[in-house]
C-alpha positions, 0 to 999 in steps of 0.5 A: 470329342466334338460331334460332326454336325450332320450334312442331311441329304435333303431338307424342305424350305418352310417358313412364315408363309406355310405356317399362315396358310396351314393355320388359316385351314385349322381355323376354317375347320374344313380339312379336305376337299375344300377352298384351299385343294381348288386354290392349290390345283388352279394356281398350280395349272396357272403356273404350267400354263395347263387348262386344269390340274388335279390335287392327289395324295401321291405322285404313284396316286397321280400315275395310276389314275393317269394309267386308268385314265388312259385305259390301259389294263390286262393285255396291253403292254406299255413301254417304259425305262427302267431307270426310274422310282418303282411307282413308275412301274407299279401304277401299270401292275396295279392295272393289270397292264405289262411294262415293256422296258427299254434302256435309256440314253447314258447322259441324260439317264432318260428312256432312250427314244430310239430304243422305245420305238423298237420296243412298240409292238403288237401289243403296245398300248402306250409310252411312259417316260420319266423326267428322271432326276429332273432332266426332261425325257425327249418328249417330243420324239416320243410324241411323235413315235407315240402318234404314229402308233395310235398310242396314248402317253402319260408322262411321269414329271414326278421328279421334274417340275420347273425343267423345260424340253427340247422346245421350251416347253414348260414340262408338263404342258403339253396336253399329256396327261402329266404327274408331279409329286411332293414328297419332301425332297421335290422342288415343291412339297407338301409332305406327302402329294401329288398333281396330275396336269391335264387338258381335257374337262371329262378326264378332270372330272373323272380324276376328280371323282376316282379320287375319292372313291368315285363319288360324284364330283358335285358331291350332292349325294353319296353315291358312287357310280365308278370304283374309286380310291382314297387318294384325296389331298387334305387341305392342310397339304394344299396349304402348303402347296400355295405357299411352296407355288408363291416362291418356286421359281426362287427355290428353284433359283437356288437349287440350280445354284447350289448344282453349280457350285457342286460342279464347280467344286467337284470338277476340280477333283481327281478321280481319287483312283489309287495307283495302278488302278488302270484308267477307270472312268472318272467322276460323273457330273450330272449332264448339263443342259442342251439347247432349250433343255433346261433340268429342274433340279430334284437331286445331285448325284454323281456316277463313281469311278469305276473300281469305287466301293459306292457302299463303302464310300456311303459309310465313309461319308457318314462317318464324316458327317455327310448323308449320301445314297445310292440312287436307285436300283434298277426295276426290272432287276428287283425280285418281284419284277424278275420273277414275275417277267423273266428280266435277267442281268445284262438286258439293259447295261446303260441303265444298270450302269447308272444304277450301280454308281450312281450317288446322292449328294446333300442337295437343298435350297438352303444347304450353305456354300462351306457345307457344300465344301465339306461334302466335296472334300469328304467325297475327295477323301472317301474316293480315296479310300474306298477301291474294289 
């Protein structure tokens, strides 16, 4: 029997230009903290239009320093969503500082505004959205609830690069401090990276030197005069960057392509709902844009019918050669978060509800018009099946 060619979740776009520019640095012989991080970082700020920009390891590298930057630690409490990756919430423990979740708004699955400035309290020291799954969190609200409170804002755009907010602004350019990230399914990878975007000198600079363990940043001396980590990029890395950043704006091109003929195709399915189901609700596309919002593209999930077996509709799909996950638990609901801070079902049902049906679809640049068809009818076909 023929084997089903497997449809990958996601797949990164390497070609000519990477390999050039990777081999350039194996031939320089300088490996880290050289020319090609300074050409990552300052072409990566040129394209948010940012005074400076900081080349790390990790998007989670980027978060903390941010949170160490902003000074928050023992005592403070910082509202957040807990519809997000972990890092989001780990960067504030790292530091000693709470987070203070709040449920988000059920289209754009971002922190709800309103509900985070309910949420600032005695104790609050600042406001941490995420651009959850590329769809940009109502920044300026935020700012503004963040302002009046005298509090800082660090923005986590890990998932959200190339996506536009409420007043156009590219996101990440708005004097926050802000996050990316470039694991291999982002918008622009390098393997494993991150990016902080920042407009003031001093905190550059100190970015800079806690990246690398504290050290001074003229590097004159090895001397460490604040503590610090190993959260260095390599030069290899930033060379993939550059190339990545030469072509973005077409990779993201594609990406909102590849999300429209995805809504084309499964807004034409029914809900796959047996008879005598009731009327659960059906299919969930991702939101579209509103106004001058504009989503820059990271995943394609789905929220499933209620009464869909998401697990067995996981498996279901991979017999039939189509990669799919679930996507993603909720923070406060992970043991280590309810142990620790008391958090219980129930609190946050918005979330809990996108948590619960939420899946990822094989989304990437390169993925071909039939494999697209191939995911849709084999969804089609395991919603079917599949009813609690």
């Amino acid at each position: 029997m023929t084997e089903v060619e497997k449809i990958p979740l996601a797949q990164p776009l390497l070609g000519e230009r990477e390999e050039e520019l990777v081999l350039e640095v194996l031939r320089s012989g300088r490996l880290s903290l050289g020319p090609m991080q300074d050409r990552f970082e300052r072409e990566f700020a040129a394209y948010l239009g940012v005074p400076d920009a900081v080349a790390v390891s990790s998007g989670t590298a980027a978060l903390h320093l941010g949170v160490r930057a902003l000074g928050w630690g023992p005592g403070d409490e910082v509202v957040t969503t807990p519809f997000s990756f972990v890092a989001s919430a780990n960067c504030l423990l790292y530091e000693g500082a709470t987070p203070i979740f709040c449920d988000i708004d059920p289209v754009t699955l971002n922190l709800d505004p309103g509900a985070a400035r309910e949420a600032i309290g005695e104790r609050t020291a600042g406001l941490l959205p995420v651009d959850i799954l590329g769809y940009p969190a109502a920044i300026p609200d935020l700012e503004r609830s963040a302002s009046e409170a005298g509090l800082g804002l660090l923005e986590d755009a890990c998932e959200a690069l190339g996506a536009r907010d409420s007043e156009a602004a590219t996101v990440g350019s708005r004097g926050n401090l802000s996050c990316f990230a470039f694991y291999a399914n982002k918008q622009l990878t390098t393997g494993e990276g991150g990016m902080v975007a920042v407009a003031d000198s001093e905190i550059a600079a100190r970015l800079r030197s806690e990246r690398n363990q504290g050290r001074a940043p003229d590097m004159d001396w090895v001397d460490h005069d604040r503590l610090g980590f190993n959260y260095r990029l390599s030069e290899a890395q930033a060379a993939l960057g550059v190339a990545q950043l030469e072509r973005l704006d077409r990779m993201l091109a594609e990406r909102e392509r590849v999300a429209a003929l995805y809504a084309e195709r499964l807004g034409a399915l029914d809900n796959g709902a047996p008879a005598g189901a009731g009327d659960p609700a059906g299919l969930v596309l991702p939101g579209e844009n509103d106004g001058d919002e504009r989503r820059g593209w990271f995943i394609y999930a789905v929220r499933l019918p209620r009464g869909a077996d998401r697990d067995a509709v996981v498996a279901d799909l991979s017999q039939r050669g189509v990669e799919a996950k679930a996507y993603m638990p909720c923070i406060h609901l992970m043991s280590h978060i309810r142990e620790r801070f008391g958090y219980r079902e129930g609190q946050f049902p918005v979330a809990e509800d996108a948590s619960a049906r939420l899946l990822a679809l094989p989304f990437f640049p390169s993925i071909a018009e039939g494999q697209i068809d191939r995911v849709c009818e084999a969804l089609a076909e395991a919603l079917r099946g599949n009813w609690t």
